[in-house]
Biopython code that builds the backbone (N, CA, C, O; Angstrom):
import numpy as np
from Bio.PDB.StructureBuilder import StructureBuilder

atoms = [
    (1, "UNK", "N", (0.828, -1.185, 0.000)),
    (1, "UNK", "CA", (0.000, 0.000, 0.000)),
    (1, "UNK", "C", (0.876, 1.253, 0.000)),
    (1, "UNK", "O", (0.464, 2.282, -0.537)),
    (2, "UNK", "N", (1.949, 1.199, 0.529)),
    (2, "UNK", "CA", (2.791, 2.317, 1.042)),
    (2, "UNK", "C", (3.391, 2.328, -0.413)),
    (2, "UNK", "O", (3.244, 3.534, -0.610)),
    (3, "UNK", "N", (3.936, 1.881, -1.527)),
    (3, "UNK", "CA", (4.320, 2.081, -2.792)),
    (3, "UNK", "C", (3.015, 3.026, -3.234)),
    (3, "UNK", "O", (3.192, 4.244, -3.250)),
    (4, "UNK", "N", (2.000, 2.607, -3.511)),
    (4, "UNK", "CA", (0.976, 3.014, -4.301)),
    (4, "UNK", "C", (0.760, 4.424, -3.900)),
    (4, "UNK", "O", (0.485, 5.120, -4.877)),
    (5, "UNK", "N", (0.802, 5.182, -2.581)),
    (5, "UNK", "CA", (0.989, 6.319, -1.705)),
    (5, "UNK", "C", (1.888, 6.796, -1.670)),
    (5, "UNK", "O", (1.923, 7.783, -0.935)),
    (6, "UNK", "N", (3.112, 6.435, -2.388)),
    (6, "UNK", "CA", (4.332, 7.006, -2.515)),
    (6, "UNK", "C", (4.061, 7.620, -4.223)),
    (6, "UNK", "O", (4.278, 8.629, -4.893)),
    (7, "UNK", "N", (3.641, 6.686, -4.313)),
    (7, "UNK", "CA", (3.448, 6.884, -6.197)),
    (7, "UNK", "C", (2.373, 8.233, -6.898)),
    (7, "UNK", "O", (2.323, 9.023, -7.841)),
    (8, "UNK", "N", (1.313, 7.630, -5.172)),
    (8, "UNK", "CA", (0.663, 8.906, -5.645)),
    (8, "UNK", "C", (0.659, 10.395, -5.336)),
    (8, "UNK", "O", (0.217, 11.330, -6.003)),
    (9, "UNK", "N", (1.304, 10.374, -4.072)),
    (9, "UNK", "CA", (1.205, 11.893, -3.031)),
    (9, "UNK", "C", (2.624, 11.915, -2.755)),
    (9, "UNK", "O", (2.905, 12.909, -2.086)),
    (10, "UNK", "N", (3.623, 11.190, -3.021)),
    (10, "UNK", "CA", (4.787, 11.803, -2.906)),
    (10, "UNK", "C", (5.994, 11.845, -3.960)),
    (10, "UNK", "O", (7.120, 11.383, -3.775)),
    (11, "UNK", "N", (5.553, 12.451, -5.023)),
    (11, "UNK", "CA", (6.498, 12.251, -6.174)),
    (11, "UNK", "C", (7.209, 10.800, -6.378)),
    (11, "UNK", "O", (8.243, 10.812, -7.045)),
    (12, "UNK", "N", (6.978, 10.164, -6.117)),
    (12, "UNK", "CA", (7.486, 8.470, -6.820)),
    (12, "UNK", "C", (7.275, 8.554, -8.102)),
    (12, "UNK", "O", (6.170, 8.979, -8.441)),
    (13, "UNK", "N", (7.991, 8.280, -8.875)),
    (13, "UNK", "CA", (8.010, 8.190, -10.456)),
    (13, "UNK", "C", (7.142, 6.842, -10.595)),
    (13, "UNK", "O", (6.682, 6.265, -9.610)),
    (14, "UNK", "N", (6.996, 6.481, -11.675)),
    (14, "UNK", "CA", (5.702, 4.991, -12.268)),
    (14, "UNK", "C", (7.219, 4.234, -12.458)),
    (14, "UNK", "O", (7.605, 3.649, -11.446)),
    (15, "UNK", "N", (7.978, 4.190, -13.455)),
    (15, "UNK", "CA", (9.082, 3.514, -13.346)),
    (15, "UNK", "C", (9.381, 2.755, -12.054)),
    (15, "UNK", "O", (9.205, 1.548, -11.887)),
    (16, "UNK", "N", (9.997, 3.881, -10.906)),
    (16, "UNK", "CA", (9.920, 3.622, -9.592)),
    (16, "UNK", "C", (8.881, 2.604, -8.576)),
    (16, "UNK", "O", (9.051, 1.947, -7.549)),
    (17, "UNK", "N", (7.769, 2.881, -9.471)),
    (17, "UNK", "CA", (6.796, 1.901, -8.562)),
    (17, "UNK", "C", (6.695, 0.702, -9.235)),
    (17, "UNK", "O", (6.728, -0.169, -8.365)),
    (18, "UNK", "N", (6.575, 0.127, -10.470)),
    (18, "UNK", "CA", (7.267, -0.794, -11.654)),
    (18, "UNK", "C", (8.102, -1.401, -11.111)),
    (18, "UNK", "O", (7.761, -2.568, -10.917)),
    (19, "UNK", "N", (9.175, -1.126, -10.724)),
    (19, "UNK", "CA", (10.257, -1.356, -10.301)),
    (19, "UNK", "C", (10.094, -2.542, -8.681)),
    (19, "UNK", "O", (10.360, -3.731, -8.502)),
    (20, "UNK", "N", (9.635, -1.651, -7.948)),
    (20, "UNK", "CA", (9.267, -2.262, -6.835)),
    (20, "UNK", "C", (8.191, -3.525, -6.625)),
    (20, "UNK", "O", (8.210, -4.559, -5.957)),
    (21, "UNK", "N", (7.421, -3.020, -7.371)),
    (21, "UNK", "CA", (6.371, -4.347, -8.050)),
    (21, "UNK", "C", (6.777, -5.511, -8.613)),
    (21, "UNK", "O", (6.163, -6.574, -8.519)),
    (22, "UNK", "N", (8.163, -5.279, -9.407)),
    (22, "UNK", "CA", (8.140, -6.562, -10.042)),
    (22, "UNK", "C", (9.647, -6.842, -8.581)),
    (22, "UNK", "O", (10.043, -8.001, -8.701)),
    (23, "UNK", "N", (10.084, -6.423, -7.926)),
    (23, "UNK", "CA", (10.511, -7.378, -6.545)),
    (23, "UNK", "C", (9.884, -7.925, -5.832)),
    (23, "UNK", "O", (10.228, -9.011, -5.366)),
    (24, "UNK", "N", (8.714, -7.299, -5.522)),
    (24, "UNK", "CA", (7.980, -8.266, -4.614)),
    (24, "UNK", "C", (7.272, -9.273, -5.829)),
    (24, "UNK", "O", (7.171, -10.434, -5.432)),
    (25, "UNK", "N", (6.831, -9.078, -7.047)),
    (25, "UNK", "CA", (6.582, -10.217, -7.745)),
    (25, "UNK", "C", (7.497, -11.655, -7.665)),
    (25, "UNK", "O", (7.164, -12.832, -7.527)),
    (26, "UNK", "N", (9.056, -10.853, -7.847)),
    (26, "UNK", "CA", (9.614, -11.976, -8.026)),
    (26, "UNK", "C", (10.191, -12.857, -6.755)),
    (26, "UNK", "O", (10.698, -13.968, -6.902)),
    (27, "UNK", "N", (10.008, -12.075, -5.263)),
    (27, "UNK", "CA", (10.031, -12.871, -3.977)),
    (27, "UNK", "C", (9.063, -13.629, -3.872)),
    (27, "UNK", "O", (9.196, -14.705, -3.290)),
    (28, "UNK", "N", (7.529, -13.133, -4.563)),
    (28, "UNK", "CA", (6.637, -14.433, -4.135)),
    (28, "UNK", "C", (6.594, -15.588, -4.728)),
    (28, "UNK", "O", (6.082, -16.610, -4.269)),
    (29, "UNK", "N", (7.440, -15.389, -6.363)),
    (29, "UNK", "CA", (7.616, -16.402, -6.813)),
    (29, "UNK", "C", (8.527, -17.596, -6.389)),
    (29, "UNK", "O", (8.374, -18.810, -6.521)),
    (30, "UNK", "N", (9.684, -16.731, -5.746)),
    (30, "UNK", "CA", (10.383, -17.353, -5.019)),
    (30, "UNK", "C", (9.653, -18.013, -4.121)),
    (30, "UNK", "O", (9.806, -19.226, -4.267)),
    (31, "UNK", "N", (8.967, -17.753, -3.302)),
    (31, "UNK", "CA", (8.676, -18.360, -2.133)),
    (31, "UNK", "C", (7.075, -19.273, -2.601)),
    (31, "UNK", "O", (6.265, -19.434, -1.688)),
    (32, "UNK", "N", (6.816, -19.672, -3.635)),
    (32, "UNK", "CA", (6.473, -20.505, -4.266)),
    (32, "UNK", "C", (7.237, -21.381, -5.001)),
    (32, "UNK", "O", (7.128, -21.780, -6.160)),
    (33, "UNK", "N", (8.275, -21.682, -3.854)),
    (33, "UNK", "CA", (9.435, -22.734, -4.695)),
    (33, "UNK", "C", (10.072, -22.506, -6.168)),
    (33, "UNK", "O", (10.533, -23.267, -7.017)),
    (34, "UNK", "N", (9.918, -21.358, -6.093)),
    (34, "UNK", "CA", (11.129, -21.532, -7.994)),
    (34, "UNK", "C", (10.170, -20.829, -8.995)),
    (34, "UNK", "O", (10.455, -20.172, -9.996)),
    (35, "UNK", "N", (9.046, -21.116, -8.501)),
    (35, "UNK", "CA", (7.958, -20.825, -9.660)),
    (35, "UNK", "C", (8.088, -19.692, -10.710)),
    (35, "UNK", "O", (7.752, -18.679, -10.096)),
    (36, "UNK", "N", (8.329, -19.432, -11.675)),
    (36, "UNK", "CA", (8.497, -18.310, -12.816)),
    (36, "UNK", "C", (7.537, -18.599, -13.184)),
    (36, "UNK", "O", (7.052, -19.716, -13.008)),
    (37, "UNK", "N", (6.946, -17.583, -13.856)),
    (37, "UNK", "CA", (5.930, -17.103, -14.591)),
    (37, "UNK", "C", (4.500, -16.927, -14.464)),
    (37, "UNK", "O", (3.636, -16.660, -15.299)),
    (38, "UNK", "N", (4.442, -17.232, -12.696)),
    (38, "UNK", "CA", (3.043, -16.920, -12.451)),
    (38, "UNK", "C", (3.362, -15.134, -11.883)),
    (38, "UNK", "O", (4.363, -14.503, -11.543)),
    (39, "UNK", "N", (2.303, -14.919, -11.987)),
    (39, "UNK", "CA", (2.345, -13.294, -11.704)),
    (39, "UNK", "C", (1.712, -12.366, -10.400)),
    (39, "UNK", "O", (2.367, -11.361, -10.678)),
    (40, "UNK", "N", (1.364, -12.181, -9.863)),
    (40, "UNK", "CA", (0.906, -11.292, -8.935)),
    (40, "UNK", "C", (-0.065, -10.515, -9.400)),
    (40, "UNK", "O", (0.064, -9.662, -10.278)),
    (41, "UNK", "N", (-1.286, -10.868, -8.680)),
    (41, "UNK", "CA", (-2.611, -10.184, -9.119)),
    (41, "UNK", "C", (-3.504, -9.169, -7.938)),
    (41, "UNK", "O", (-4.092, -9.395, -6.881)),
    (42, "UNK", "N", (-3.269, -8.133, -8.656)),
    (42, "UNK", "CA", (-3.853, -6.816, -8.104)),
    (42, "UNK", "C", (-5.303, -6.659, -8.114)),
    (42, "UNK", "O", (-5.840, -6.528, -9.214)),
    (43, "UNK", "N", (-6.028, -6.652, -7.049)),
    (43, "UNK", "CA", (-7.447, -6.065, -7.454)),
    (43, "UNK", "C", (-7.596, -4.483, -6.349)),
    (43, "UNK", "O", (-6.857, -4.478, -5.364)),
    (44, "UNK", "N", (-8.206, -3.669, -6.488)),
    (44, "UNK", "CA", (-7.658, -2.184, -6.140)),
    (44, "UNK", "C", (-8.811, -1.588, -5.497)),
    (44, "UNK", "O", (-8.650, -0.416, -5.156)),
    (45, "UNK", "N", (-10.169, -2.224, -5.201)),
    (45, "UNK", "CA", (-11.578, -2.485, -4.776)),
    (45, "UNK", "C", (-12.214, -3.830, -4.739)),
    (45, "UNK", "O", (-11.852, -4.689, -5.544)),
    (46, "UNK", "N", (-12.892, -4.004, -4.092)),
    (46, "UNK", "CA", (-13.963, -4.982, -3.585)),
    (46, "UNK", "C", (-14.717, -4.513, -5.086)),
    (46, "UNK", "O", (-14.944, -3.356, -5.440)),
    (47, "UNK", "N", (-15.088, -6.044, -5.997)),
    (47, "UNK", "CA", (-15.584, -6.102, -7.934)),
    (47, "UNK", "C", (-15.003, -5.391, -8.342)),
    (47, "UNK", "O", (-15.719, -4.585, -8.936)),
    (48, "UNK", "N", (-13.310, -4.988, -8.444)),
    (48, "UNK", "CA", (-12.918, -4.541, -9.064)),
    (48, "UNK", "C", (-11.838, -5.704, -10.315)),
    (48, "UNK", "O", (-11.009, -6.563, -10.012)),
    (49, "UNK", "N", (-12.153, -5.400, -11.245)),
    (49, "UNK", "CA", (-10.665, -6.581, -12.573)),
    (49, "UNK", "C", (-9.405, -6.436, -11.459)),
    (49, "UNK", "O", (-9.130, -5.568, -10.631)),
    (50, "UNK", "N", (-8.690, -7.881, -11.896)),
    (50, "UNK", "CA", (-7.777, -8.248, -11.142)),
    (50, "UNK", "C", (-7.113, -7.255, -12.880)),
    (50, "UNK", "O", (-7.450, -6.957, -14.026)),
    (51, "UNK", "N", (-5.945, -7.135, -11.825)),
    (51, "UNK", "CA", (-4.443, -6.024, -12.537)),
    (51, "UNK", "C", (-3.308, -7.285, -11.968)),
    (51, "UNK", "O", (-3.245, -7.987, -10.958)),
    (52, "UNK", "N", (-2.275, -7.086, -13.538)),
    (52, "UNK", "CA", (-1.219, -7.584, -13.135)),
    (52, "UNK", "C", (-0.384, -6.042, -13.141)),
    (52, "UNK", "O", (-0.738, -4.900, -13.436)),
    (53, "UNK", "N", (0.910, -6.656, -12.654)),
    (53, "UNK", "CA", (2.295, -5.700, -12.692)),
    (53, "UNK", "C", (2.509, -5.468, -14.164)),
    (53, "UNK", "O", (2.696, -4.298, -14.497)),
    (54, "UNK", "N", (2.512, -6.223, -14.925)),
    (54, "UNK", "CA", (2.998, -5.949, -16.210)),
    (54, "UNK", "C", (1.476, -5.021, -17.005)),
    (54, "UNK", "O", (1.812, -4.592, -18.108)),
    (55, "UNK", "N", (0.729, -4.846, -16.829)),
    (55, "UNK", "CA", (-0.570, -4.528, -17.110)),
    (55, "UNK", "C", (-0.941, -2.752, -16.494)),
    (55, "UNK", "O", (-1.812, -1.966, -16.869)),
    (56, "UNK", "N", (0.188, -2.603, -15.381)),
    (56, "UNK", "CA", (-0.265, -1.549, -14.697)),
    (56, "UNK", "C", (1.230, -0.881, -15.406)),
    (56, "UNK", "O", (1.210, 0.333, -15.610)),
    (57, "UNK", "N", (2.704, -1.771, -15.835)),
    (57, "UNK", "CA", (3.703, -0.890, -16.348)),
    (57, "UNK", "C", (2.916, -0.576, -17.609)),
    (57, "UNK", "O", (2.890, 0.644, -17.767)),
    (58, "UNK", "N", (2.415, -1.080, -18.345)),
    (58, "UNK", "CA", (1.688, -0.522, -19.572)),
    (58, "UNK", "C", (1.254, 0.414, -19.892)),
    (58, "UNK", "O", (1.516, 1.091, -20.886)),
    (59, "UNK", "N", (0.202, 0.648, -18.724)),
    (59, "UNK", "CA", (-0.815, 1.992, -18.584)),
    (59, "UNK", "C", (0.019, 3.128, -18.611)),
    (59, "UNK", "O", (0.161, 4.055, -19.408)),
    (60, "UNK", "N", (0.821, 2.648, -16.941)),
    (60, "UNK", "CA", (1.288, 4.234, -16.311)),
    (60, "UNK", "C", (2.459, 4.596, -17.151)),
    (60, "UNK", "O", (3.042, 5.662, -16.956)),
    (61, "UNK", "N", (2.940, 3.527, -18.338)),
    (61, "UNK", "CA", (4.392, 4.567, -19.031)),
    (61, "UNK", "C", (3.686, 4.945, -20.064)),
    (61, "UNK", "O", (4.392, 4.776, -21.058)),
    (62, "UNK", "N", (2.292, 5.523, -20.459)),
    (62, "UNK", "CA", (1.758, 6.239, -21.541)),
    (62, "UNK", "C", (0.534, 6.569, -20.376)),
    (62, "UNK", "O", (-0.190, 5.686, -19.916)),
    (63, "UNK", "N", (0.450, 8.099, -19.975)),
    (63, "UNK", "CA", (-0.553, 9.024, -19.759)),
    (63, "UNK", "C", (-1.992, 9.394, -20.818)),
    (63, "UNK", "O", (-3.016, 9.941, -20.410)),
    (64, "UNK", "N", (-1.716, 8.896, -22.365)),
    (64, "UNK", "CA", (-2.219, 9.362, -23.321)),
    (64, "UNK", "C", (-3.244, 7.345, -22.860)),
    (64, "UNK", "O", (-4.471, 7.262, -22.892)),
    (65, "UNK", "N", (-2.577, 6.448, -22.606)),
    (65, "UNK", "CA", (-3.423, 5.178, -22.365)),
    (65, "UNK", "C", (-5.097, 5.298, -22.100)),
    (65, "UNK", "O", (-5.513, 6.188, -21.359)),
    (66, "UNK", "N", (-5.904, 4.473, -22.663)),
    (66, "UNK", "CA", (-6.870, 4.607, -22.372)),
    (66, "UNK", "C", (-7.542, 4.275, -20.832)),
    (66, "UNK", "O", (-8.584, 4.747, -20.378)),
    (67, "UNK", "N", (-6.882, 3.595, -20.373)),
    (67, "UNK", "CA", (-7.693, 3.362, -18.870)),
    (67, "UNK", "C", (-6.259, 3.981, -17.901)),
    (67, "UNK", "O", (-6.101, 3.475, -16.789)),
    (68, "UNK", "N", (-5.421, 4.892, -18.298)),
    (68, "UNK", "CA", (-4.702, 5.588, -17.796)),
    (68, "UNK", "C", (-5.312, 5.980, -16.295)),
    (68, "UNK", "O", (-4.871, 5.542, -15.232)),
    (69, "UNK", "N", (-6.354, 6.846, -16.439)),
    (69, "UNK", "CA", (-7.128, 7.753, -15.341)),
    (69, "UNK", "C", (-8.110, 6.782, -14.965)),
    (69, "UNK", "O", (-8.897, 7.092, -14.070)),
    (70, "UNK", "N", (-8.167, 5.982, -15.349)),
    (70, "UNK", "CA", (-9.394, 4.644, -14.461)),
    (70, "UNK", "C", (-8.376, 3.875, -13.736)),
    (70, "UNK", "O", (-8.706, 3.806, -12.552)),
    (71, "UNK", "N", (-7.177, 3.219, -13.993)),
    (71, "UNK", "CA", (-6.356, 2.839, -13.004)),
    (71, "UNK", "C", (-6.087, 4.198, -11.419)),
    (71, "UNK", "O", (-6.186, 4.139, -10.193)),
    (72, "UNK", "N", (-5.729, 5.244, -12.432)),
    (72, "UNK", "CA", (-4.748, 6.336, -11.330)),
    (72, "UNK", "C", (-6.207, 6.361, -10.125)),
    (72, "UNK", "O", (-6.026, 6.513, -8.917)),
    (73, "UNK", "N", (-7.200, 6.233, -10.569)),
    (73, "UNK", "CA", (-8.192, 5.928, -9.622)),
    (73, "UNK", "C", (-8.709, 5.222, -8.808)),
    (73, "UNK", "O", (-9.255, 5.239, -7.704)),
    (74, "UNK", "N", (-8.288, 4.313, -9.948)),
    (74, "UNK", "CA", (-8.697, 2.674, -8.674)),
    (74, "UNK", "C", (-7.441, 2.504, -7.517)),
    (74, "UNK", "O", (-7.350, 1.741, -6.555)),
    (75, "UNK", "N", (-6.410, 3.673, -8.103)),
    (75, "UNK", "CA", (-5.050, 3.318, -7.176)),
    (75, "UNK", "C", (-5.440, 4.209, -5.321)),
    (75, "UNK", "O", (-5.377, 3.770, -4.173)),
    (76, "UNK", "N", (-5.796, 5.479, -5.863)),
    (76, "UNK", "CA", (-6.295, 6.141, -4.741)),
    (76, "UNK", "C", (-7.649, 5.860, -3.993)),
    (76, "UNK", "O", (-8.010, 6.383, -2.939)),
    (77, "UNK", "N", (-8.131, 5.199, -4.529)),
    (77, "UNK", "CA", (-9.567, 4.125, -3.998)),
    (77, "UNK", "C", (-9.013, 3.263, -2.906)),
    (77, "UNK", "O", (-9.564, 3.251, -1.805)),
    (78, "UNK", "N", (-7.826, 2.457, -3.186)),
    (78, "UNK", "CA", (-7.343, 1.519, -2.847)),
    (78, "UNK", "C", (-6.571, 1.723, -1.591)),
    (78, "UNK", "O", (-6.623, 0.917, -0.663)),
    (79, "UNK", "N", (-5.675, 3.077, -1.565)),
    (79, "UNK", "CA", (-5.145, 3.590, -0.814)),
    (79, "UNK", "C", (-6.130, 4.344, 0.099)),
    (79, "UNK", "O", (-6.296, 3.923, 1.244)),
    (80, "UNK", "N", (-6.895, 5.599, -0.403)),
    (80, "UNK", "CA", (-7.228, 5.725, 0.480)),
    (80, "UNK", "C", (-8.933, 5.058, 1.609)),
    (80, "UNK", "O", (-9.402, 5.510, 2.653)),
    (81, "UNK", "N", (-9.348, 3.949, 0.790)),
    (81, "UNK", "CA", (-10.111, 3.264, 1.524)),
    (81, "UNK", "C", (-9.648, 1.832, 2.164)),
    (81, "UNK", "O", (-10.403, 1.039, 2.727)),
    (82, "UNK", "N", (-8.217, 1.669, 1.953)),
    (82, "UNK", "CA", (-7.659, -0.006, 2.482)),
    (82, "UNK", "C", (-8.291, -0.951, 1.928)),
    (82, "UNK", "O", (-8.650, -1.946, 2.558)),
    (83, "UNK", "N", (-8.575, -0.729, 0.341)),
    (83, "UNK", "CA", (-9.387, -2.250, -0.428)),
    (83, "UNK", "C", (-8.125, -2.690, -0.997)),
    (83, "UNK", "O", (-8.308, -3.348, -2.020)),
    (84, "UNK", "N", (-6.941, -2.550, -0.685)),
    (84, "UNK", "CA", (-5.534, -3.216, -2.098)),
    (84, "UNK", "C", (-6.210, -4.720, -1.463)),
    (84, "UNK", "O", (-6.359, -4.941, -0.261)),
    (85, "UNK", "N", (-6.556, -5.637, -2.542)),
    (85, "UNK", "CA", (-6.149, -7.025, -2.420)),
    (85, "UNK", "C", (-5.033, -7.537, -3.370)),
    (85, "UNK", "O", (-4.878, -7.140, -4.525)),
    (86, "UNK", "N", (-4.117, -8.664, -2.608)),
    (86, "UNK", "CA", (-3.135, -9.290, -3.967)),
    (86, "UNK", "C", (-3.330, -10.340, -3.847)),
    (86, "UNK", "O", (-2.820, -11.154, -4.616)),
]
sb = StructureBuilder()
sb.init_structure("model")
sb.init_model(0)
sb.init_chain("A")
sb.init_seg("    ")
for serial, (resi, resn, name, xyz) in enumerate(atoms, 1):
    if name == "N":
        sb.init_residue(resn, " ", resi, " ")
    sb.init_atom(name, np.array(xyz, "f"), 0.0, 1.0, " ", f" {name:<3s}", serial, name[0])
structure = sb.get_structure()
């Protein structure tokens, strides 16, 4: 949660939060014995589409993206009501 609040209210670059996302992606894979290529799934509200990491670097490195401002929303939803599920 504290990435997503960094990303949003304290100048954190998207790169920067990208970045951090795909470490903890790749510790849980780790700690699913070895496992590559399963991914880490974001949902950002209670009925909200599950988001991957690679799905959210997409959006946020093009502003011009179409669900650009429907993510940057579901991000401050998430943060500031405590719905992040992973």
């Amino acid at each position: 949660m504290e990435l997503f609040y960094n990303y949003l209210y304290e100048d954190t670059d998207a790169g920067t939060l990208v970045s951090e996302l795909k470490k903890i992606e790749a510790l849980a894979q780790q700690s699913l014995r070895g496992s590559t290529g399963e991914c880490v799934l974001f949902r950002f509200f209670e009925g909200g589409k599950l988001t991957t990491v690679g799905d959210m670097e997409k959006v946020l490195a093009a502003p011009c993206h179409p669900n650009y401002a429907q993510l940057q929303e579901a991000l401050k939803r998430a943060v500031l009501r405590n719905e992040l599920q992973v």
